[in-house]
C-alpha positions as CSV (number, residue, x, y, z in Angstrom):
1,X,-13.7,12.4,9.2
2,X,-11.9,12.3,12.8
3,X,-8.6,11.0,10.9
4,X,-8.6,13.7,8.6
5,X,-9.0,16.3,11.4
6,X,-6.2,14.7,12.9
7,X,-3.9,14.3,10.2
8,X,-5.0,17.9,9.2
9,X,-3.6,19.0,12.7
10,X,-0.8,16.3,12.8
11,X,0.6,17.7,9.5
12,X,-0.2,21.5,9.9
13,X,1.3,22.4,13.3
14,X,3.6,18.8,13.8
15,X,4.7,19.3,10.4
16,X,8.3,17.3,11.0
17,X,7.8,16.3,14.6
18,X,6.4,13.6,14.4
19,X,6.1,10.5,12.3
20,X,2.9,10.9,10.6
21,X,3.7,14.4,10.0
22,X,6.9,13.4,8.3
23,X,5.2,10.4,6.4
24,X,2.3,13.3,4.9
25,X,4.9,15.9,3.9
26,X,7.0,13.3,2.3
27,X,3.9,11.8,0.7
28,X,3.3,15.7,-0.6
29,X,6.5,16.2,-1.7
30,X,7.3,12.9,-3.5
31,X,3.4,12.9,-5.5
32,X,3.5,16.5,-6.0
33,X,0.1,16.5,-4.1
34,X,-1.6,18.7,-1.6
35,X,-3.0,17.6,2.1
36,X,-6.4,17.3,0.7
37,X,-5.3,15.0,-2.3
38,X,-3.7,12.2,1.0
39,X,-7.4,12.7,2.7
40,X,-9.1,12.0,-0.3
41,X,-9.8,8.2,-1.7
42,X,-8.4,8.8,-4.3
43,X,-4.8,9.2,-3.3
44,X,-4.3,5.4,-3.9
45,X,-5.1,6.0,-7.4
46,X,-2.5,8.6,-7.5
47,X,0.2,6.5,-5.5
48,X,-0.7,3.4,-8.3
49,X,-0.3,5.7,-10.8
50,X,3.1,6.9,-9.9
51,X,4.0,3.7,-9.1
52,X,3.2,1.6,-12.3
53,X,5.1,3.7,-14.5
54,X,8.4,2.0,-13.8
55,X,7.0,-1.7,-13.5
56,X,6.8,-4.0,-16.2
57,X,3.6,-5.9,-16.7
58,X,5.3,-9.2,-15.3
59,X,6.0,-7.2,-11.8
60,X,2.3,-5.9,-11.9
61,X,1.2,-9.4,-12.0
62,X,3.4,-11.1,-9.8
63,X,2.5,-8.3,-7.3
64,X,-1.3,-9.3,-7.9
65,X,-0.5,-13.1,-6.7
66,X,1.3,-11.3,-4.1
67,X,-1.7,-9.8,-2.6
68,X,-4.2,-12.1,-2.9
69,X,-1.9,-14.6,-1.5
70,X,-1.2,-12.7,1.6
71,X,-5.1,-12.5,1.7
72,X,-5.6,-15.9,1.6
73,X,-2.9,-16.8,4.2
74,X,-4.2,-13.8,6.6
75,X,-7.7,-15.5,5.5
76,X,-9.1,-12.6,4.0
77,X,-10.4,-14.3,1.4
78,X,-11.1,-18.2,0.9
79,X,-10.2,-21.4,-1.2
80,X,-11.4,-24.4,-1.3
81,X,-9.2,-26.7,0.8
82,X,-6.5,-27.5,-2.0
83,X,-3.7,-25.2,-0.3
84,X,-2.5,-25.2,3.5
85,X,-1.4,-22.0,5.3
86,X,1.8,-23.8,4.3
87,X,1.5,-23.8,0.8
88,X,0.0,-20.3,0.6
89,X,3.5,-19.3,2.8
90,X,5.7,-21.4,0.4
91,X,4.0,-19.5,-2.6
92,X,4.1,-15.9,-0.8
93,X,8.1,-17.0,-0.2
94,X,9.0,-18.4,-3.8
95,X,7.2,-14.9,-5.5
96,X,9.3,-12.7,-3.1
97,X,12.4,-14.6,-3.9
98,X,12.3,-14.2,-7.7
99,X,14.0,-11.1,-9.2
């Protein structure tokens, strides 16, 4: 709740100021949302929503290894020991590379 007060204040008298106040009205503008829809959780919904409608399903999956790659090189999550910080870095690299 203390973030929200502060983005609340941060965006309502900062407005353009300030970094996070540039960040929330951009956010407002760009999802056509209101301060309360960026405190609530289900802004990322909205974000993903606006998102996916330009991706193909092939991006939407390469963006899933993505993640979960990034998780198991910041070891977020675990595997057994079949890939090195290496391999999970070469794999991270060679999906970023493809267009």
């Amino acid at each position: 709740m203390l973030f929200g007060q502060l983005l609340t204040m941060v965006f309502l008298f900062g407005r353009c100021e300030s970094p996070v106040g540039r960040n929330v009205l951009y956010c407002i503008r760009r999802f056509n949302a209101v301060l309360s829809d960026i405190l609530s959780e289900e802004f990322d919904a909205l974000i993903w929503k606006h998102a996916s409608k330009d991706i193909s399903n092939e991006q939407e999956q390469s963006a899933s290894l993505l993640k979960e790659c990034i998780l198991l090189r910041d070891s977020v999550l675990t595997l057994p020991e079949i890939f090195t910080v290496t391999d999970i870095e070469r794999i991270i690299s060679e999906i970023c590379s493809v267009s």
